[in-house]
C-alpha positions as CSV (number, residue, x, y, z in Angstrom):
1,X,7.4,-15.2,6.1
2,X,8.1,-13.4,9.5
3,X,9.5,-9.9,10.2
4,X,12.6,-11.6,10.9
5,X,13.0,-13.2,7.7
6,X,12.0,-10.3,6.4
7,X,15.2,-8.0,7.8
8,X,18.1,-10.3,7.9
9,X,17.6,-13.5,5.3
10,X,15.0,-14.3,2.4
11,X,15.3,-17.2,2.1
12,X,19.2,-18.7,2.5
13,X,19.8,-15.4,0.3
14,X,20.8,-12.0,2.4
15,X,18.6,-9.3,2.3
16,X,20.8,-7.1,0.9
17,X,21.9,-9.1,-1.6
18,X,18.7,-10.2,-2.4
19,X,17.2,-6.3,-2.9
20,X,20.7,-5.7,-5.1
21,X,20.1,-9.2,-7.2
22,X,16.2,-7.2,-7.7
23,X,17.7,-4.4,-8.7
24,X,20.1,-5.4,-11.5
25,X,17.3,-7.3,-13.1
26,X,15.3,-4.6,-13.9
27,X,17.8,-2.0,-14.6
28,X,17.9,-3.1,-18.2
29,X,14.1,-3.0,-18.4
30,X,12.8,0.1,-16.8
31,X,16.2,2.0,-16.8
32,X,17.6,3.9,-13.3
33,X,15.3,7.1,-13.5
34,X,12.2,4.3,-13.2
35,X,14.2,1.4,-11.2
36,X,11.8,2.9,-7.2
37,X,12.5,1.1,-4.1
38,X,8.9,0.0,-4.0
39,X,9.3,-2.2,-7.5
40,X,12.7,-3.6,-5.9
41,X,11.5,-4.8,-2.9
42,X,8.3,-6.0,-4.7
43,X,10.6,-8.3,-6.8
44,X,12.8,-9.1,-3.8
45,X,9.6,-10.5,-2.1
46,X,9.8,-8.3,1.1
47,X,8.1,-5.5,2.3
48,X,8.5,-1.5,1.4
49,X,10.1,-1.1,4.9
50,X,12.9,-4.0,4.9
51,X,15.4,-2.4,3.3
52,X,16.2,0.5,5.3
53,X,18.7,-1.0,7.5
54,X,21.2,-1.7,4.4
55,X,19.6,1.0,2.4
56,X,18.7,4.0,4.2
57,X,18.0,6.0,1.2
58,X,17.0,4.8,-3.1
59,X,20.5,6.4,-3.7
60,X,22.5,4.5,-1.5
61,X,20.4,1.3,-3.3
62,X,21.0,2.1,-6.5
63,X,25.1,2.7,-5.6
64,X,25.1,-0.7,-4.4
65,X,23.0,-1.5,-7.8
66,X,26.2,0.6,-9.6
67,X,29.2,-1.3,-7.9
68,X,27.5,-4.7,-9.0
69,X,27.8,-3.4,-13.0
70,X,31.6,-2.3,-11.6
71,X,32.2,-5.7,-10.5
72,X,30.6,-7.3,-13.2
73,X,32.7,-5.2,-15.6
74,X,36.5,-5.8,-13.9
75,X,35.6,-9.2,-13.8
76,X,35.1,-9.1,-17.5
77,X,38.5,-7.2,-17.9
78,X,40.4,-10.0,-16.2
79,X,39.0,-12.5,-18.3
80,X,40.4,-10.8,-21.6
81,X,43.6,-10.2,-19.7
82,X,44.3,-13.8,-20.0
83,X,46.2,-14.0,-22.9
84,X,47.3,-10.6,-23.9
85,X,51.3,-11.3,-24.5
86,X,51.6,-7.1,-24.5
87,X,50.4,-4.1,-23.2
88,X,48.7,-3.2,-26.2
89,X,47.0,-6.1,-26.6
90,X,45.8,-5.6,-23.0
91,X,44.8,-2.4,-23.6
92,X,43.4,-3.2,-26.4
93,X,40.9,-6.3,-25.2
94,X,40.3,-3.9,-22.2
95,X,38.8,-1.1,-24.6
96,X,36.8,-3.4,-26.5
97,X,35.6,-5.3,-23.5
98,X,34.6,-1.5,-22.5
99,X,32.2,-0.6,-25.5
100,X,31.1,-3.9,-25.7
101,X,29.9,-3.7,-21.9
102,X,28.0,-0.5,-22.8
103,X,26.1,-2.0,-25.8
104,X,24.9,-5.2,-23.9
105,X,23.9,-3.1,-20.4
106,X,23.3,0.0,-21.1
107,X,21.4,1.2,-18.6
108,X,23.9,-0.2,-16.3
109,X,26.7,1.5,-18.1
110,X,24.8,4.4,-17.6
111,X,24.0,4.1,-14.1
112,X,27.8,3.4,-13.0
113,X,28.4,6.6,-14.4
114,X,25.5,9.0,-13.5
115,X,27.5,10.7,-10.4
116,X,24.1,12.6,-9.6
117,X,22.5,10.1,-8.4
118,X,25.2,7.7,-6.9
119,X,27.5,10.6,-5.1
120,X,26.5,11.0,-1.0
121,X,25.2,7.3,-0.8
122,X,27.2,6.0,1.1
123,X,28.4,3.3,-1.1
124,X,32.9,3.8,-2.1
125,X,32.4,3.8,-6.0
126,X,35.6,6.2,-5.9
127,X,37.2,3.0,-4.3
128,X,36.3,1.2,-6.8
129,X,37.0,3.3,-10.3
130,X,39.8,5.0,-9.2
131,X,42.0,1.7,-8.8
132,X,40.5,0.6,-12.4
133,X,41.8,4.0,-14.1
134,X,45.0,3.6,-12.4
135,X,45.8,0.3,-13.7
136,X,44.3,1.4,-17.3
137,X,46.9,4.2,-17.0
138,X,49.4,1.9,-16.1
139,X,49.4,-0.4,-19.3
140,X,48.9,3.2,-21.6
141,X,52.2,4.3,-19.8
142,X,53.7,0.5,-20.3
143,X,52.0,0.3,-24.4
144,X,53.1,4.5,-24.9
145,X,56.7,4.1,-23.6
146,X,57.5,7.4,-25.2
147,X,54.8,9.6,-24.7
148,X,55.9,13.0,-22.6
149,X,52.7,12.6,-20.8
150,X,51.3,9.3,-20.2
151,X,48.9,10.2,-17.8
152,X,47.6,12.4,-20.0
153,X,47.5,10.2,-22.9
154,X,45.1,7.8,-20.4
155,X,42.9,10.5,-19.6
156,X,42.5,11.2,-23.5
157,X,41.8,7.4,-24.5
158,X,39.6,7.0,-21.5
159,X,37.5,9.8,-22.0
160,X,37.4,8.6,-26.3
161,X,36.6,5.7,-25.5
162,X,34.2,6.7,-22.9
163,X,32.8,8.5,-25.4
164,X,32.3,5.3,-27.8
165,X,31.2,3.7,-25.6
166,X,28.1,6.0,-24.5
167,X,27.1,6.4,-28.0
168,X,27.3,2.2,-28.2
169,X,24.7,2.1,-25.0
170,X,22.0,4.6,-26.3
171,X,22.4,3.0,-29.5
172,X,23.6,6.0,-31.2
173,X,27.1,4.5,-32.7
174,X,25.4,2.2,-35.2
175,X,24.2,5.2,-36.8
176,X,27.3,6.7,-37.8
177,X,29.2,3.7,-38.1
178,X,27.0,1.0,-39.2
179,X,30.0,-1.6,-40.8
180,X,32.2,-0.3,-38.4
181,X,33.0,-3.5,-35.8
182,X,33.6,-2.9,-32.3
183,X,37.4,-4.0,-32.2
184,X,38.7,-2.5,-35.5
185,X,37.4,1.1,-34.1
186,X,38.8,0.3,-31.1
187,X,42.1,-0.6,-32.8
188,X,41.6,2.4,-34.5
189,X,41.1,4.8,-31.2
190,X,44.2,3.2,-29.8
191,X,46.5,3.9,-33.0
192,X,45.6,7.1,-32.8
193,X,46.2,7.8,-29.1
194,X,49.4,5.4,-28.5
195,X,51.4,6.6,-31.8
């Protein structure tokens, strides 16, 4: 394989796409503190150097690595939307879809959210999340009709089931809630928060 191949296409696969495509399958097996740009471009097939000109730094790699688990994840939401006859419901799909995400990729769960390592690369996450929380907010304000404080009513259920949902990815929720099934706490978060 020439330099050539090496910088622009592997392949009919893009380079880029090719060292992100590495990248999300080994998240789950090493995990983002052991996922090094050598091992990725190893996997990818190319050499150590190739990357740099999508890539200049392992951050901005790893961001890209991040907004694949975002896509991955609002693709997921969309798919549950279909169907929901209320905002509620919505929500409710949307929440479970959430924790359920975090216990089947944790690592990428983890990674979206680690801001330390994903902040400065160069990647819009912001662009990404922000639209996501405003249209979560959106269906608390349309399921919470009479809340003083919508927005802050989001913010609350977000950061609970946030919360949920990081215990569900290091495995921690299956401890304190062994018979406890994903949608019935979930239904449970969301009586509390929307009442």
């Amino acid at each position: 394989m020439g330099t050539v191949d090496n910088v622009c296409m592997v392949g009919s696969e893009p380079l880029r796409e090719r060292l992100v495509g590495a990248g999300v399958d080994m998240l789950e097996e090493v995990g983002a503190g052991q996922l090094g740009l050598r091992a990725i471009t190893r996997a990818a097939g190319v050499s150590h150097g190739a990357p740099r000109r999508h890539f200049p730094t392992h951050r901005a790699l790893l961001a890209a690595i991040a907004a694949r688990g975002f896509a991955d994840l609002i693709e997921r939401f969309a798919k549950v939307e279909v169907g929901a006859s209320t905002p509620r419901e919505h929500l409710e799909r949307m929440a479970a879809e959430y924790v359920e995400f975090a216990g089947e990729r944790p690592e990428m769960f983890t990674l979206m959210f680690r801001h330390d390592l994903l902040e400065g690369s160069g990647e819009n996450l912001r662009g990404i999340t922000l639209p996501l929380f405003e249209r979560f907010a959106t269906l608390v304000a349309a399921a919470a009709p009479t809340a003083i404080d919508p927005r802050a009513v989001a913010i609350a259920l977000w950061t609970n089931l946030h919360g949920i949902a990081a215990l569900q990815a290091n495995r921690s929720l299956r401890l304190v809630g062994p018979a406890t099934s994903t949608p019935a706490l979930v239904s449970q978060i969301l009586a509390l928060h929307l009442a």
